[in-house]
C-alpha positions as CSV (number, residue, x, y, z in Angstrom):
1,X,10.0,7.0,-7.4
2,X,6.6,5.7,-9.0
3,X,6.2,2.3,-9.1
4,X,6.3,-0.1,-12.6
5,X,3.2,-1.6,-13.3
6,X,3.2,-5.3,-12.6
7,X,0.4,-7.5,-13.0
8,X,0.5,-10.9,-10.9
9,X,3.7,-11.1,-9.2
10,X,4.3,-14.2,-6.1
11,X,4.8,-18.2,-6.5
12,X,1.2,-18.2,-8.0
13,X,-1.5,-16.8,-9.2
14,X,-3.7,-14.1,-6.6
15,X,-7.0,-16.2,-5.8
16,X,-10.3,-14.3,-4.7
17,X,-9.4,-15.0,-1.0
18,X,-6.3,-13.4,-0.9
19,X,-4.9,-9.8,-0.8
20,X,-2.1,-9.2,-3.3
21,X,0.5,-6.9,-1.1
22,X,2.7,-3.9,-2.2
23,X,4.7,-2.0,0.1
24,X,5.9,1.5,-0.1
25,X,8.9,2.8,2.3
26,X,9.3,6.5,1.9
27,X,12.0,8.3,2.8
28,X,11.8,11.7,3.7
29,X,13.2,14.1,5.9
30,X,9.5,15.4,7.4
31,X,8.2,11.9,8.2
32,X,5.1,14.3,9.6
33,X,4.4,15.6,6.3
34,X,4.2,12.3,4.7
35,X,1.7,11.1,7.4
36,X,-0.4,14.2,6.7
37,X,-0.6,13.8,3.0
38,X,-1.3,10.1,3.6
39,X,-4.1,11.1,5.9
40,X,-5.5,13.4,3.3
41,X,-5.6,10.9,0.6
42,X,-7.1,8.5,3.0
43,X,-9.2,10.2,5.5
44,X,-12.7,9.2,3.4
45,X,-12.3,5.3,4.4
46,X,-13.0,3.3,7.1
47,X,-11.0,1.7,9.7
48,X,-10.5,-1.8,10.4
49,X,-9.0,-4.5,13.0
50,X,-8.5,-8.0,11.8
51,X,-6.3,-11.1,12.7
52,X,-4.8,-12.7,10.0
53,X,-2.3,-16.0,10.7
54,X,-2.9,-14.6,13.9
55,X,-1.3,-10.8,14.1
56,X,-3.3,-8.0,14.4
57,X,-3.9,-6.3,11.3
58,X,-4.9,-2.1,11.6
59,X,-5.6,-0.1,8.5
60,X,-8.0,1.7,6.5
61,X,-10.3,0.7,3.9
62,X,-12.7,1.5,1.3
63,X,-13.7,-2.4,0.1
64,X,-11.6,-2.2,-2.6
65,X,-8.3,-1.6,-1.3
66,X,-6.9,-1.3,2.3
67,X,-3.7,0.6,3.4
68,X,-1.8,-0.3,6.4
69,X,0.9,2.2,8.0
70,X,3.6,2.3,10.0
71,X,7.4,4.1,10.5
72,X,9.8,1.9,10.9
73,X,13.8,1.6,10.3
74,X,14.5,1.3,6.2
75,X,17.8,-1.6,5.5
76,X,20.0,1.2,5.6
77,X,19.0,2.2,9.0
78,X,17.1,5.5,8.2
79,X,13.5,6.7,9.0
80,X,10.5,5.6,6.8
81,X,7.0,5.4,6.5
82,X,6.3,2.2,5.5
83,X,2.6,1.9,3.7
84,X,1.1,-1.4,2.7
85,X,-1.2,-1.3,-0.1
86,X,-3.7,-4.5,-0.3
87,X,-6.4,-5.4,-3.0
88,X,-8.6,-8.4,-4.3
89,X,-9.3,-9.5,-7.5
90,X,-7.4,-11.8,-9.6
91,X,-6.9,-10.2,-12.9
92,X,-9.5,-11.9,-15.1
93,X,-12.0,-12.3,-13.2
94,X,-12.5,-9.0,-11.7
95,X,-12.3,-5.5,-12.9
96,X,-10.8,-3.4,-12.4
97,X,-8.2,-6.5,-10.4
98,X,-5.8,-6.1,-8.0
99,X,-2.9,-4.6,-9.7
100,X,-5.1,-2.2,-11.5
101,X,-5.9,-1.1,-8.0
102,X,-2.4,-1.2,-6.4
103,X,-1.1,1.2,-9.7
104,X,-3.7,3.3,-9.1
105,X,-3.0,3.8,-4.9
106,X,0.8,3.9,-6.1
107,X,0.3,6.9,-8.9
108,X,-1.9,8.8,-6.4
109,X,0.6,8.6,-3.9
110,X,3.0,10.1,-5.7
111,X,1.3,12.6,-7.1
112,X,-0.3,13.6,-4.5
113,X,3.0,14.0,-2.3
114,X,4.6,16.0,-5.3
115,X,1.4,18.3,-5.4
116,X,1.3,19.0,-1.6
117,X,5.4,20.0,-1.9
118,X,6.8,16.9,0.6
119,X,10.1,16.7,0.1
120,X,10.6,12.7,-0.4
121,X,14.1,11.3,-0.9
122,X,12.5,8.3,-2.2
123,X,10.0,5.8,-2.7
124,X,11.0,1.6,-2.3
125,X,8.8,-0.6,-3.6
126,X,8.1,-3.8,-2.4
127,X,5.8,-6.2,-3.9
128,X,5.5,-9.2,-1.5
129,X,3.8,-12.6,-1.6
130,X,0.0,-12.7,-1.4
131,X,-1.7,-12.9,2.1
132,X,-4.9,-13.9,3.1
133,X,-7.9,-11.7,2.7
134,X,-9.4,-10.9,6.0
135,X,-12.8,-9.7,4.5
């Protein structure tokens, strides 16, 4: 379920103007539990609205990392909550970088669901390619 630490995944190295993106689809069987303990470990930070290449882009933020969230159909056709983590800073030139950051959102998670008692199936990681970094 947690994820393994990766620093600097994608066809290049993360710049400062991009995000590097890691995905969590969680399957559960109380979708609204998993929501709730999301909110909890989110509620402090601040919403935002951005376009980026163009699409809408709704989330939370605290300046170091922003979480998007959604539910939405897993590849085997069951219910998820899918929950985009996103943070700057190429490893080596900031500190704590990126990956630092996504490993610490990703242990939290996880710990934080396990603490709270939601029943989660599982957790799929997905680590895609960079994107652009909105602010």
């Amino acid at each position: 379920m947690r994820w393994r630490k990766k620093v600097d995944w994608g066809p290049r190295r993360l710049t400062r103007d991009e995000w590097a993106v890691l995905e969590a689809l969680i399957e559960a069987d109380d979708l609204d539990a998993v929501e709730y303990a999301i909110e909890e470990l989110t509620g402090f930070m601040d919403e935002f609205r951005e376009d980026v290449d163009g699409r809408p882009l709704v989330g939370v933020t605290d300046g170091q990392l922003a979480v998007l969230q959604e539910r939405r159909t897993s590849h085997r056709g069951m219910p998820v909550v899918s929950l985009t983590f996103c943070a700057a800073g190429p490893p080596g030139e900031a500190e704590p970088h990126a990956f630092d950051r996504l490993s610490a959102a990703a242990s939290s998670l996880v710990d934080h669901v396990q603490a709270e008692g939601v029943a989660v199936h599982g957790i799929r990681w997905v680590e895609h390619d960079p994107m652009p970094r909105p602010f």
